[in-house]
Backbone as CSV, one residue per row, in Angstrom:
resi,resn,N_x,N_y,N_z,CA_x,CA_y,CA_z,C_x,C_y,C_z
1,UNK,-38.571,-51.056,-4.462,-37.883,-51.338,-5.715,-37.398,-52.792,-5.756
2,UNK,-37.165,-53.285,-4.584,-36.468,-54.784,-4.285,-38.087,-55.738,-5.247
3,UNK,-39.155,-54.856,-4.730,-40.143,-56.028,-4.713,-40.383,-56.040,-6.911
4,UNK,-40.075,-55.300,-7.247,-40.349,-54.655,-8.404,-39.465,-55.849,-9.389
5,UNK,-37.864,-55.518,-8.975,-36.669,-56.232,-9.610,-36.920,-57.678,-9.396
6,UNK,-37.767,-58.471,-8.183,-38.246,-59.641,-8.368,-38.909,-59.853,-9.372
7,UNK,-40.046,-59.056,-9.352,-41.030,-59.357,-10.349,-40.621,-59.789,-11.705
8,UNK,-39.598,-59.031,-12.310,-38.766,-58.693,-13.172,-38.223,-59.572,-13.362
9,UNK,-38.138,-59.958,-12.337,-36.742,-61.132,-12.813,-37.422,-62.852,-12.472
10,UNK,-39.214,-62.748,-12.173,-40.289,-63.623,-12.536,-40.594,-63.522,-13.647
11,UNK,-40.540,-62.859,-13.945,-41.314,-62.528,-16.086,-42.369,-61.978,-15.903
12,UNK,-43.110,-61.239,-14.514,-43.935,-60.612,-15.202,-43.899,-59.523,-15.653
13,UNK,-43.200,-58.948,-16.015,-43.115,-57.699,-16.841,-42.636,-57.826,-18.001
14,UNK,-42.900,-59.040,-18.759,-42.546,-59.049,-19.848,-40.774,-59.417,-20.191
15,UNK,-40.443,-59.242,-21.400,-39.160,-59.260,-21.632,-38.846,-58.140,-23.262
16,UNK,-37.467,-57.759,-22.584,-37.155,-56.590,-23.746,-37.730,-55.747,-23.662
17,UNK,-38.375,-55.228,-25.509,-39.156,-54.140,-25.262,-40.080,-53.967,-24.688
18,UNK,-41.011,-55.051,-24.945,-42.512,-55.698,-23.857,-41.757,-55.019,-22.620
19,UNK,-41.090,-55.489,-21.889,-40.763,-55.211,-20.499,-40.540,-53.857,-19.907
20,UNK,-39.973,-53.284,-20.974,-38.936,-51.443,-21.152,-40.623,-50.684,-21.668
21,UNK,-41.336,-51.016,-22.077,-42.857,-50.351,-22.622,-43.544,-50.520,-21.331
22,UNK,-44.163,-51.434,-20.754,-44.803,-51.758,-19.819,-44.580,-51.218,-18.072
23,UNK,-43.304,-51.030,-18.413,-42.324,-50.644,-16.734,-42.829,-48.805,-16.735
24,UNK,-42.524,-48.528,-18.735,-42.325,-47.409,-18.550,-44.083,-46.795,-18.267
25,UNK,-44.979,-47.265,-19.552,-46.173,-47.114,-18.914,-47.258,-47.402,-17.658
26,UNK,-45.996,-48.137,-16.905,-46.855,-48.524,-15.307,-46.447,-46.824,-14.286
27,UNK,-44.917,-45.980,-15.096,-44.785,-45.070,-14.877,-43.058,-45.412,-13.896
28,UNK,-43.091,-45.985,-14.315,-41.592,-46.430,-13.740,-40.310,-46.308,-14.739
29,UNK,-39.144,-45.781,-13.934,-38.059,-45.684,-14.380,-37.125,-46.726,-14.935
30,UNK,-37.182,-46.989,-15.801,-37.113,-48.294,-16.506,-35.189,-48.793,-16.467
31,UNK,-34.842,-47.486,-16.551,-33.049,-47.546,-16.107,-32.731,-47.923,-14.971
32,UNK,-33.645,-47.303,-14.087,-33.503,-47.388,-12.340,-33.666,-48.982,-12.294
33,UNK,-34.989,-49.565,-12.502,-35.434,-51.063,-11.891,-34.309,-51.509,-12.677
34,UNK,-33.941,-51.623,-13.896,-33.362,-52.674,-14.645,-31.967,-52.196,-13.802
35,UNK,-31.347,-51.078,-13.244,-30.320,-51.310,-12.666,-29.966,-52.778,-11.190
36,UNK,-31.994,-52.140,-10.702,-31.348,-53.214,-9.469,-31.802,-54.621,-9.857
37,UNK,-32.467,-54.701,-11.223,-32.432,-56.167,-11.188,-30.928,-56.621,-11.656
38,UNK,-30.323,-56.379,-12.657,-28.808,-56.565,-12.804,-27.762,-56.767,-11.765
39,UNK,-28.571,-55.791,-10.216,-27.848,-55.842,-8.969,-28.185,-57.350,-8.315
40,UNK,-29.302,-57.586,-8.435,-30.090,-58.631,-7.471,-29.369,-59.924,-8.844
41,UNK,-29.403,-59.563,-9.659,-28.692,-61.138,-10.857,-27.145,-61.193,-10.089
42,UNK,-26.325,-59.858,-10.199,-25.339,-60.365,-9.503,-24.762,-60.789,-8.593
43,UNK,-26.037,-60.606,-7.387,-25.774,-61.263,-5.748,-25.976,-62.467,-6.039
44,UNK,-26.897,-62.615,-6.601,-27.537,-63.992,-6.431,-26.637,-65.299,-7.804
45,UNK,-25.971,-64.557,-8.537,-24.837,-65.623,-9.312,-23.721,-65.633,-8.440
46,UNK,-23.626,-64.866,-7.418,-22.159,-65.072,-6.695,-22.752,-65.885,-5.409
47,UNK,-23.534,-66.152,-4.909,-24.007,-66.620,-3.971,-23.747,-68.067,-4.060
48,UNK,-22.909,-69.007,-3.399,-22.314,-70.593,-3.663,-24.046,-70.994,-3.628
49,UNK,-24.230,-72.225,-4.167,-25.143,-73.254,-3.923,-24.861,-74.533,-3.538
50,UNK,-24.914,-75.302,-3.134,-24.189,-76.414,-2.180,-25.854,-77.591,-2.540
51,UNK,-25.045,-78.585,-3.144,-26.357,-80.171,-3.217,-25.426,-81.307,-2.168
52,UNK,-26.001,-81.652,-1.321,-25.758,-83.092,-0.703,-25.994,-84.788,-1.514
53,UNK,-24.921,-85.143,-2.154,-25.233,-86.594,-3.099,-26.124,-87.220,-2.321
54,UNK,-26.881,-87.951,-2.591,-27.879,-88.822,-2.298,-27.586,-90.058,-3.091
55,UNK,-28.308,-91.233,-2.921,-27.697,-92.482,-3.491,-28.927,-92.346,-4.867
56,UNK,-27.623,-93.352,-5.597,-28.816,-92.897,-6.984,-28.406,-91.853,-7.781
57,UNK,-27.603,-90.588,-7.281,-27.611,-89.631,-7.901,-26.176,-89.425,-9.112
58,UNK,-26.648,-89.041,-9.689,-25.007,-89.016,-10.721,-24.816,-87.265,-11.250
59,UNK,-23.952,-87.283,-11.612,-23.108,-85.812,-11.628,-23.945,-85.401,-12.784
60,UNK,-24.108,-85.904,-14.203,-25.071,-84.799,-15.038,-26.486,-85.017,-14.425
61,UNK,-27.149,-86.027,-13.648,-28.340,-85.607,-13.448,-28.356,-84.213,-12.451
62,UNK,-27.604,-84.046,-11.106,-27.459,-83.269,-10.683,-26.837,-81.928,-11.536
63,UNK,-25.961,-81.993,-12.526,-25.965,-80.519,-13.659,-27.498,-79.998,-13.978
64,UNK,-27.862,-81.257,-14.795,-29.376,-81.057,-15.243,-30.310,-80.480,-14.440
65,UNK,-30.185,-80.547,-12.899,-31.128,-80.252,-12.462,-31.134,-78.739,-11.910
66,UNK,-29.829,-78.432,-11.942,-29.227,-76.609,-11.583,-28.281,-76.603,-12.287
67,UNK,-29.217,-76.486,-14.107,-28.674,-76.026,-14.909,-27.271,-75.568,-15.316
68,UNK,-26.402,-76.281,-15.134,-25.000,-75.840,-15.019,-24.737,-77.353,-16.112
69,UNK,-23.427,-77.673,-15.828,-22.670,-78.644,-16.742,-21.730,-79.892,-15.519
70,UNK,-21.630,-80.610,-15.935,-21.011,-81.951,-15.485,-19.200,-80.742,-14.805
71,UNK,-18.850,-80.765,-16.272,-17.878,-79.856,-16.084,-17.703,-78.400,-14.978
72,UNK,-18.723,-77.976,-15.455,-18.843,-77.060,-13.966,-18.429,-77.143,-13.072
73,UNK,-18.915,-78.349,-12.551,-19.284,-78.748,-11.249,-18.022,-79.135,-10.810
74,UNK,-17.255,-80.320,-11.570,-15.781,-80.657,-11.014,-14.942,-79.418,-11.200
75,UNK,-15.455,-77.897,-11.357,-14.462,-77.117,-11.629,-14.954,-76.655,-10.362
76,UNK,-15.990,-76.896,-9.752,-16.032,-76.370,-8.279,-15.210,-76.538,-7.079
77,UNK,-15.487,-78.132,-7.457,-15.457,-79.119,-6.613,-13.680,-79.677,-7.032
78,UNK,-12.629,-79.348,-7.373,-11.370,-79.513,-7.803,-10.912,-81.289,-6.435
79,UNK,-10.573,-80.434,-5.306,-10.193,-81.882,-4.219,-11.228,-82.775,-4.706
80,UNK,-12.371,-82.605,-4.759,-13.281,-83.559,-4.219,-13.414,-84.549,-4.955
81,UNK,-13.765,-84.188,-6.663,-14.539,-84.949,-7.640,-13.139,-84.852,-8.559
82,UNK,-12.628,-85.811,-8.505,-11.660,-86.547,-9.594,-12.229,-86.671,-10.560
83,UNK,-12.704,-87.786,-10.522,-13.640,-88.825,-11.747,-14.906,-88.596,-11.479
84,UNK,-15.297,-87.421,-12.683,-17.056,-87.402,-13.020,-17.752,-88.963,-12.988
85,UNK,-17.109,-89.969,-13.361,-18.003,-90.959,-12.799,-18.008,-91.686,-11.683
86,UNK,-17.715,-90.718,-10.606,-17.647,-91.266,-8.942,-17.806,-90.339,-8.718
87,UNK,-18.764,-90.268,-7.542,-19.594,-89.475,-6.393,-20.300,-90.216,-5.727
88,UNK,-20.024,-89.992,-4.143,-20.433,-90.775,-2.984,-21.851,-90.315,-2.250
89,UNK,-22.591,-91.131,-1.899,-23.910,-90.075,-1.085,-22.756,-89.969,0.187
90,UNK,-23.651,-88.650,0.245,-23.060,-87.641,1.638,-22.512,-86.678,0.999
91,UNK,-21.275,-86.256,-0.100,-20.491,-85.336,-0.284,-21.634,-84.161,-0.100
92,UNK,-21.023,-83.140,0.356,-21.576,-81.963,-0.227,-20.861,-81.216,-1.446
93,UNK,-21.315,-81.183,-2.616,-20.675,-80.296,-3.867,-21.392,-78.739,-3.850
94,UNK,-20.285,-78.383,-4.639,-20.725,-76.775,-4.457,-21.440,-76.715,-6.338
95,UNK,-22.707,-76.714,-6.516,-22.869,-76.792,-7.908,-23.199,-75.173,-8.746
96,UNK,-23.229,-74.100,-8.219,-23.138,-73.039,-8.533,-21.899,-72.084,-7.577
């Protein structure tokens, strides 16, 4: 079922009804998988993500790149990141 709720949560099974039609005519319990993909969304949004600054790098390019917000990020990062326009290479930020 783990390998299923991946899939699922790749797109290949569609989305919505496409997805709830297709699950059900592959013969699958369409309540069941969509439970553990909802399970596997919520491990994996609580799970920290951590970027190391690199030189060059600035705080919305790093949002932009794991989809989050400038703001986000200094709401992670409270000690660390004062001023969205200062960040040092080396920090590690927590961006999810």
């Amino acid at each position: 079922m783990d390998e299923l709720a991946q899939e699922v949560l790749d797109g290949k099974w569609g989305n919505g009804t496409d997805r709830k039609e297709r699950l059900t005519a592959a013969g699958y319990d369409y309540s069941a998988v969509q439970a553990k993909v909802n399970a596997l969304v919520k491990k994996l949004e609580s799970t920290p993500v951590y970027y190391t600054v690199k030189s060059g790098d600035t705080l919305s390019g790093i949002a932009k790149k794991y989809g989050t917000t400038v703001s986000a990020i200094q709401k992670l990062n409270p000690t660390l990141i004062k001023n969205v326009n200062l960040i040092l290479t080396g920090w590690k930020i927590r961006v999810k």
